[in-house]
C-alpha positions as CSV (number, residue, x, y, z in Angstrom):
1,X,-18.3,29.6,-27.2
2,X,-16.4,27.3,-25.3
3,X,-19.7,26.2,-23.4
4,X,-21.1,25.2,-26.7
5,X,-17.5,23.3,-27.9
6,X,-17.5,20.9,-24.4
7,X,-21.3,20.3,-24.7
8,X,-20.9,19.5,-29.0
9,X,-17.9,17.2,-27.7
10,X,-20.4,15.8,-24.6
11,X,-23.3,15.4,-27.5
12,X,-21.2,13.8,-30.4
13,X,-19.4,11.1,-27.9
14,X,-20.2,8.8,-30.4
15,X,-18.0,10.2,-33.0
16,X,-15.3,10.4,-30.7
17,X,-15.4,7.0,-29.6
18,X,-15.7,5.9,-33.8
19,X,-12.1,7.7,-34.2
20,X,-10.8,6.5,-30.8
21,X,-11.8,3.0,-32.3
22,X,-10.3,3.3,-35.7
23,X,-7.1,4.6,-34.0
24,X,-6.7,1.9,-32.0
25,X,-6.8,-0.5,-34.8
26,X,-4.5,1.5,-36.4
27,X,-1.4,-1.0,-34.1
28,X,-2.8,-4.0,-35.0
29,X,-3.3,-3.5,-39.0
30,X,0.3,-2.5,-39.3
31,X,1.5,-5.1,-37.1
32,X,-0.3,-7.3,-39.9
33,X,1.4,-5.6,-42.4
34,X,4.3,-5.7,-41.5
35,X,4.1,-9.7,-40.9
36,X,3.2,-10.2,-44.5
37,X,5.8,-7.8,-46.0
38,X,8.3,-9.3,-43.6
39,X,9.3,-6.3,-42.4
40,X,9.9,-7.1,-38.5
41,X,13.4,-7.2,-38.7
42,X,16.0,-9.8,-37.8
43,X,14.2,-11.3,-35.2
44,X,10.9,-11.4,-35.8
45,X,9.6,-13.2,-32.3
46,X,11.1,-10.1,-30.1
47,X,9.5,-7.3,-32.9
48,X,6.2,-8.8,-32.4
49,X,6.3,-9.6,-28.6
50,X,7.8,-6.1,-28.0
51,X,5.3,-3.9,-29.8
52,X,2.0,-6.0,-28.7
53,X,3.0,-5.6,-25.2
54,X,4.0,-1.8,-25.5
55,X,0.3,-1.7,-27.0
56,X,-1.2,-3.5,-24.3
57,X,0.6,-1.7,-22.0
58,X,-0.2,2.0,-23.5
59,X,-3.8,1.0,-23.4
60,X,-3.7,0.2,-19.7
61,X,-1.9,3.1,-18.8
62,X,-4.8,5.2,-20.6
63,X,-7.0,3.4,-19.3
64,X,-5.9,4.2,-15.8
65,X,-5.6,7.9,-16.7
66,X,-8.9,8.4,-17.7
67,X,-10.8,9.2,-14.1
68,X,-7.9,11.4,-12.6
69,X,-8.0,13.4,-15.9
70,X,-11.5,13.5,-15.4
71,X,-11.4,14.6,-12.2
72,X,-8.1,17.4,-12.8
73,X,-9.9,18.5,-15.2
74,X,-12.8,19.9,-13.5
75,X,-11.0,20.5,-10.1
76,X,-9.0,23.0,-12.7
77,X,-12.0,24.5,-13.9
78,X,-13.3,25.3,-10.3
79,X,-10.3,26.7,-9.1
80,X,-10.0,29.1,-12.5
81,X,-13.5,29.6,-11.8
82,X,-14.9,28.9,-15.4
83,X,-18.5,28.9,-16.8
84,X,-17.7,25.5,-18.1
85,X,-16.3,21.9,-17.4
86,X,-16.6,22.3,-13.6
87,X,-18.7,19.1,-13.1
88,X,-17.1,15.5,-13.8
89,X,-20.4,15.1,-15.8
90,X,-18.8,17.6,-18.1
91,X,-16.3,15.0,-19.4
92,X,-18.7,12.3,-19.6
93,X,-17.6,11.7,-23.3
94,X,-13.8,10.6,-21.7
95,X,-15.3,8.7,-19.2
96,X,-17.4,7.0,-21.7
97,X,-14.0,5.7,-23.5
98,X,-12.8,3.8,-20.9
99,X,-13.9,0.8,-21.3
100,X,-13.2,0.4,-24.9
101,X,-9.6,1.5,-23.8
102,X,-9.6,-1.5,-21.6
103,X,-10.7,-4.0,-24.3
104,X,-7.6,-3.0,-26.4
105,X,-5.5,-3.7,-23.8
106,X,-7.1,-7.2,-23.3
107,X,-7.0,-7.6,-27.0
108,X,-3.1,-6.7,-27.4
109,X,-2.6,-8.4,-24.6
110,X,-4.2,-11.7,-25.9
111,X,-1.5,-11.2,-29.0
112,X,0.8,-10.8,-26.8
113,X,0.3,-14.1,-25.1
114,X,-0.4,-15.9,-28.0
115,X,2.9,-14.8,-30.1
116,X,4.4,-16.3,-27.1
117,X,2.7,-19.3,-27.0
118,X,2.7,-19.8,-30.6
119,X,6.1,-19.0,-31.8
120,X,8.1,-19.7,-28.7
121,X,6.3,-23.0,-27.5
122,X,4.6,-24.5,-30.4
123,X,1.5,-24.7,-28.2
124,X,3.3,-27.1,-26.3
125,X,1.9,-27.0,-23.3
126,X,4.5,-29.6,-21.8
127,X,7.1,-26.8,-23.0
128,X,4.9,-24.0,-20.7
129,X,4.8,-25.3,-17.5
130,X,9.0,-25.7,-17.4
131,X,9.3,-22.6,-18.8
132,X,6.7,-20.9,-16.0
133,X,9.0,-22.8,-13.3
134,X,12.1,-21.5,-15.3
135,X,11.2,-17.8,-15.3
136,X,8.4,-16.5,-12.7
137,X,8.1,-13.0,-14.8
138,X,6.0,-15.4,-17.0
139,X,3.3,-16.8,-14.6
140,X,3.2,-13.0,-13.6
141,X,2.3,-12.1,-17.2
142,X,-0.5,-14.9,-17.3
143,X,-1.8,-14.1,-13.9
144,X,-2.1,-10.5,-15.0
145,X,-3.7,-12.0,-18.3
146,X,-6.1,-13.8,-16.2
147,X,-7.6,-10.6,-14.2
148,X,-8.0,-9.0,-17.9
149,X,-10.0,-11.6,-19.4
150,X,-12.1,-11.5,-16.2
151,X,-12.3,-7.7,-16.0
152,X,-13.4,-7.9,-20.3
153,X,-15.8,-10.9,-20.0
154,X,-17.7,-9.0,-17.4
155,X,-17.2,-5.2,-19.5
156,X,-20.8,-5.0,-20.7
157,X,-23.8,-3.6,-19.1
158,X,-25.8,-6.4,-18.7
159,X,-23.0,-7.9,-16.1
160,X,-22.5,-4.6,-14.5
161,X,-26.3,-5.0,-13.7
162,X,-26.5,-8.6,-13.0
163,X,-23.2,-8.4,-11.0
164,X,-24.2,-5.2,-8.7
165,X,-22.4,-4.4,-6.3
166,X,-19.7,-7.5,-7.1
167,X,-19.2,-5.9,-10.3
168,X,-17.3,-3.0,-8.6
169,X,-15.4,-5.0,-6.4
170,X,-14.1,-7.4,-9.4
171,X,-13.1,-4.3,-11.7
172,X,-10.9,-3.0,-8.3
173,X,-8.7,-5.8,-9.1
174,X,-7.9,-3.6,-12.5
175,X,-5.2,-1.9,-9.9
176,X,-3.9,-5.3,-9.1
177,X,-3.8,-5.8,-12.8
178,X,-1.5,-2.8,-13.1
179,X,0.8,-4.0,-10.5
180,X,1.3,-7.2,-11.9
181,X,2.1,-5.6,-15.6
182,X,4.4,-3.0,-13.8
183,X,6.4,-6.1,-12.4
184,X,6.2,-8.3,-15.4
185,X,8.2,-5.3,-17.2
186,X,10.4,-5.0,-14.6
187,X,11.7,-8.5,-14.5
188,X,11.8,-8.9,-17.9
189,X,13.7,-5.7,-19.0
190,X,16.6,-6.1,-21.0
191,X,19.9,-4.6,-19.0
192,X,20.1,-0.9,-20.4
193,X,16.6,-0.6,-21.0
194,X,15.1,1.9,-18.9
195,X,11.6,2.3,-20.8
196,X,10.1,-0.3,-18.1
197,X,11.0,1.8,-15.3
198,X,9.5,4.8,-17.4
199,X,6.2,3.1,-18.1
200,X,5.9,1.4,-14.3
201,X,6.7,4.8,-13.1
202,X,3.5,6.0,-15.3
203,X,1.5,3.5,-13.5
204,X,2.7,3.9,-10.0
205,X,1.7,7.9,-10.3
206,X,-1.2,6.8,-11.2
207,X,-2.1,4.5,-8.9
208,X,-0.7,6.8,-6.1
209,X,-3.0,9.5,-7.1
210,X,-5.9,6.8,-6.8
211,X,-4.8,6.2,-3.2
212,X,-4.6,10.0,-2.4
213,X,-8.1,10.5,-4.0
214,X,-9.5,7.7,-1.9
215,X,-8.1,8.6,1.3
216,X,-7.8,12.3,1.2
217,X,-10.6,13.7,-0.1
218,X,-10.9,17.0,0.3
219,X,-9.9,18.5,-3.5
220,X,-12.7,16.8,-4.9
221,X,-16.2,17.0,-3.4
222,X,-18.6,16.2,-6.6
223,X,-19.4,12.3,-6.4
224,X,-18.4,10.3,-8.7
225,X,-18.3,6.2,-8.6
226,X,-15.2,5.8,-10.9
227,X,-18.0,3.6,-12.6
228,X,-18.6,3.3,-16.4
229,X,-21.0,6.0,-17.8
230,X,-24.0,4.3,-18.9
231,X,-24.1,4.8,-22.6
């Protein structure tokens, strides 16, 4: 029965990734709302700047949890010796999810920048460069910008197959990425708020366990690329 349940999940993907999609609009269509009922409170700027960055950061995070789940998950089904979900190909349909996981970030991260830019500057771009040379967390945040639109524009098949083996070593910067949002947090956290050391402690387990993986491998023997699951 459960055999059948993980190979329905593995078969209807497609579903999954539909509601995984509609869920993750779900931020952004309230966030909309909310502007047009003016319901973002008494300062507006810090509402919206907060919540599209938690968003942007939530959707990295998951995106970063998506191969060690993977991987627990059938290093757990070994070790219980199960008649199912012992090979990564088992959880194909998470792997699969990735990489629109990563696109919301990009996108909520693109808000996130452009709230900024818009409300705060004007789109004075006179007005950005003092304020980059004012407050460094900011040319971290657009650095770590940078590596997303990079790591989006070059998301789809075709440049995975044009790029080759380049493609892998570009989306490796991803971990970079995750460093760089980790210290943007950091160094812009309010005093008293201790969610950024929550959410950068998030990132650094996960990026530990990514180092473990790579250099002691000995819990997990299938092979698997970390690359994209060809849809």
């Amino acid at each position: 029965m459960r055999l059948r349940l993980l190979n329905w999940f593995n078969q209807q993907d497609h579903w999954f990734r539909l509601l995984l999609f509609v869920l993750s609009c779900a931020p952004a269509l309230l966030l909309i709302k909310d502007i047009y009922q003016a319901q973002l409170g008494f300062n507006p700027f810090d509402a919206l700047i907060a919540r599209t960055g938690f968003w942007a950061l939530l959707y990295l995070m998951l995106t970063l949890a998506i191969t060690p789940l993977r991987r627990w998950l059938g290093f757990l089904c070994r070790s219980m010796k199960l008649l199912y979900g012992k090979r990564l190909a088992d959880w194909n349909f998470l792997i699969k999810s990735r990489r629109m996981l990563g696109l919301f970030s990009f996108f909520y991260l693109c808000w996130h920048a452009a709230i900024y830019l818009h409300l705060e500057l004007g789109w004075n771009l006179g007005w950005l460069w003092d304020d980059l040379a004012e407050r460094p967390f900011l040319v971290i945040g657009f650095c770590a910008w940078a590596i997303s639109f990079l790591l989006a524009i070059t998301s789809p098949q075709w440049a995975r197959r044009k790029m080759g083996r380049r493609w892998r070593q570009l989306h490796r910067t991803m971990y970079l990425l995750s460093i760089l949002a980790s210290a943007h947090l950091l160094m812009e956290a309010k005093v008293g708020d201790n969610s950024a050391f929550l959410y950068s402690g998030i990132i650094a387990i996960l990026l530990l366990h990514r180092a473990l993986v790579h250099y002691v491998d000995k819990w997990y023997r299938v092979d698997d690329t970390g690359l994209e699951a060809k849809r």
